[in-house]
C-alpha positions as CSV (number, residue, x, y, z in Angstrom):
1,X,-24.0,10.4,-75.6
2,X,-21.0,10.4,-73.6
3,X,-17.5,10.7,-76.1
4,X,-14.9,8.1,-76.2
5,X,-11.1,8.8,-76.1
6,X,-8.7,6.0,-77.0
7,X,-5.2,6.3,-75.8
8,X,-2.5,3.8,-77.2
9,X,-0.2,2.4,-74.7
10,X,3.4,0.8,-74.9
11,X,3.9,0.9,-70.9
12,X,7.6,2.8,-71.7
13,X,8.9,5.6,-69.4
14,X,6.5,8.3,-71.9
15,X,3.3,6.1,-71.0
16,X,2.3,8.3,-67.7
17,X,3.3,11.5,-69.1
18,X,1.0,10.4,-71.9
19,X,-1.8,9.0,-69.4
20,X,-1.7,12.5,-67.5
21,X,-2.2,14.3,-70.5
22,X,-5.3,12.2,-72.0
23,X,-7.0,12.3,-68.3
24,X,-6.8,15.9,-68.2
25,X,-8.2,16.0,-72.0
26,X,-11.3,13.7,-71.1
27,X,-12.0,15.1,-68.0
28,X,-12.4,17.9,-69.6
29,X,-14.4,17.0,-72.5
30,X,-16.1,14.8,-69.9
31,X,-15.2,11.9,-72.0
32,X,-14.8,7.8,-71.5
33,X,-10.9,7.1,-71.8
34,X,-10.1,3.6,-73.3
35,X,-6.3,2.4,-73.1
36,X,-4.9,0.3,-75.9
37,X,-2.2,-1.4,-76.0
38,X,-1.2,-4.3,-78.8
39,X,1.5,-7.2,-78.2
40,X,2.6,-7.0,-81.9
41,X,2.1,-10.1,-83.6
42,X,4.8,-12.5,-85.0
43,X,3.3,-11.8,-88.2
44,X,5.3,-12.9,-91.1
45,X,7.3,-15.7,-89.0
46,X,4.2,-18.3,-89.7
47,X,7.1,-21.0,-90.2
48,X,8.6,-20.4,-86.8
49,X,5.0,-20.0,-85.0
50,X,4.5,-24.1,-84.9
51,X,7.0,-24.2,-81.9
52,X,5.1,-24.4,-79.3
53,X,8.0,-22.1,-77.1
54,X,6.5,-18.7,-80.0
55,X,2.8,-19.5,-78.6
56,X,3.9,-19.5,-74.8
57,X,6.2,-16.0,-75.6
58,X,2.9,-14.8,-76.9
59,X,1.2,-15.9,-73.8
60,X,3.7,-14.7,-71.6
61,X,3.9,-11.4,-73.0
62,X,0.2,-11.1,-73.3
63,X,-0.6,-11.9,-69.7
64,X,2.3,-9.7,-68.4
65,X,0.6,-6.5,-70.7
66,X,-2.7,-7.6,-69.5
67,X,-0.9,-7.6,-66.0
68,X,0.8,-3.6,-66.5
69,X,-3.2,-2.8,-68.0
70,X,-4.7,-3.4,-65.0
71,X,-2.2,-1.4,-63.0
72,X,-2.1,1.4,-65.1
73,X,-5.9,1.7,-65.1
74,X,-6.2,0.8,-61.4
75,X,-3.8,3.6,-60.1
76,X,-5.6,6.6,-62.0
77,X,-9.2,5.7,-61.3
78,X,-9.6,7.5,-58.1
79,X,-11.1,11.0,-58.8
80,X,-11.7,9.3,-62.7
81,X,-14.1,6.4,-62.9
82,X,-14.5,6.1,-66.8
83,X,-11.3,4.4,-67.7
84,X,-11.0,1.0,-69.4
85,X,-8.2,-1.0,-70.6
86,X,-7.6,-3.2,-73.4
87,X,-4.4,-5.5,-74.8
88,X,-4.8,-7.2,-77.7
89,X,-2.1,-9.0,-80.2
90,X,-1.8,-8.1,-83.6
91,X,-0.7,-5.6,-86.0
92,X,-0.3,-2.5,-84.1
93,X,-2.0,-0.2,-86.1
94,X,-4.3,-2.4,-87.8
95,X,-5.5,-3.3,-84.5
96,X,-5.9,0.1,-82.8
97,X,-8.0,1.1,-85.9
98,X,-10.2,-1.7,-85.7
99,X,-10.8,-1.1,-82.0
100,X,-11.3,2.3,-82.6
101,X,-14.0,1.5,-85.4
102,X,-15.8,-1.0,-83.4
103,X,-16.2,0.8,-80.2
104,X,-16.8,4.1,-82.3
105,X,-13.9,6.6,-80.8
106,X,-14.5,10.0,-81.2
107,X,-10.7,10.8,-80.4
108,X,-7.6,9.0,-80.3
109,X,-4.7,10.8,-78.3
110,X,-1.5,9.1,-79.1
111,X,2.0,9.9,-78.4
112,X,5.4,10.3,-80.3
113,X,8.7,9.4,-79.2
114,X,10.5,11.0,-82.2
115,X,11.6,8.3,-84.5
116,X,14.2,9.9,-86.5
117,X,16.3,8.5,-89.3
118,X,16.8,5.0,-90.9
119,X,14.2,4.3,-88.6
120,X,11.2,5.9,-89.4
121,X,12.1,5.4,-92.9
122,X,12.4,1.6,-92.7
123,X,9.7,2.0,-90.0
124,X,7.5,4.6,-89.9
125,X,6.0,5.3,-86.6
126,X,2.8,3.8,-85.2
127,X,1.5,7.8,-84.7
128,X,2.3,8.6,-88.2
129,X,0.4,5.7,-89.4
130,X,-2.5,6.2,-87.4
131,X,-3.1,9.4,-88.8
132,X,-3.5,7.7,-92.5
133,X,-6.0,5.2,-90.9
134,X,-7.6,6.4,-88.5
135,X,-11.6,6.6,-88.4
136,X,-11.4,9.7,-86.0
137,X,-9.7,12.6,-85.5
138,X,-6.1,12.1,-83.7
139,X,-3.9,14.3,-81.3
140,X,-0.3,13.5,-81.5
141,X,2.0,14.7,-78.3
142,X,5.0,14.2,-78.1
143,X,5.7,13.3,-73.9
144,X,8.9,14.6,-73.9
145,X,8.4,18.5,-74.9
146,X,5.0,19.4,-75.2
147,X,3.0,17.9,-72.2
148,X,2.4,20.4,-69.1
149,X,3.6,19.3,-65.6
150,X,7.1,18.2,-67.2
């Protein structure tokens, strides 16, 4: 059975460093490469979510990612047939796990843009929380240092 690589997304300037890294990995573990990306949820703003303007910012921002998905997936299919895109909204992690269970990933190949500091701290960073959760093994690369062609 062919393998399945999932690649989060976040469609920032790392995302085709990233992309060009996890096509060359796939092709060649002749693999099926999924990318993921999640509009995070206004979880924890349930009061606020009644205005109808929070359900069309939701809307808006789904359709735009589903808009960059189809892009990004559409520009590196030639010479790689077995991509797929998703976008979902949700909890970031929590959603990238679940896909990853569901569809039964065999990798996940993520990036890392370095959150230092307060940040990670009050944070964390969706990379360093996948690797707690995760159902599969995970590569972490960091886009700016340690992917070839820089």
């Amino acid at each position: 059975m062919k393998k399945k690589i999932m690649v989060p997304v976040d469609f920032t300037s790392h995302t085709e460093k990233l992309v060009k890294y996890a096509l060359q990995v796939g092709q060649a573990m002749a693999a099926d490469i999924i990318f993921v990306h999640i509009v995070e949820s206004f979880s924890g703003y349930e009061m606020l979510l009644v205005h109808p303007s929070f359900e069309k910012m939701s809307a808006d921002l789904k359709a735009r990612a589903d808009e960059l998905m189809a892009n990004l997936v559409e520009d590196h299919r030639t010479g790689y047939e077995s991509i797929s895109g998703e976008v979902m909204i949700g909890d970031v992690v929590d959603k990238l796990v679940e896909y990853a269970e569901k569809e039964d990933v065999d990798m996940i190949i993520a990036g890392t843009h370095g959150t230092k500091g307060l940040e990670k701290v009050l944070m964390g960073s969706v990379a360093a929380k996948l690797t707690q959760k995760a159902p599969c093994p995970i590569l972490i690369v960091n886009p700016v240092t340690h992917l070839p062609g820089r």
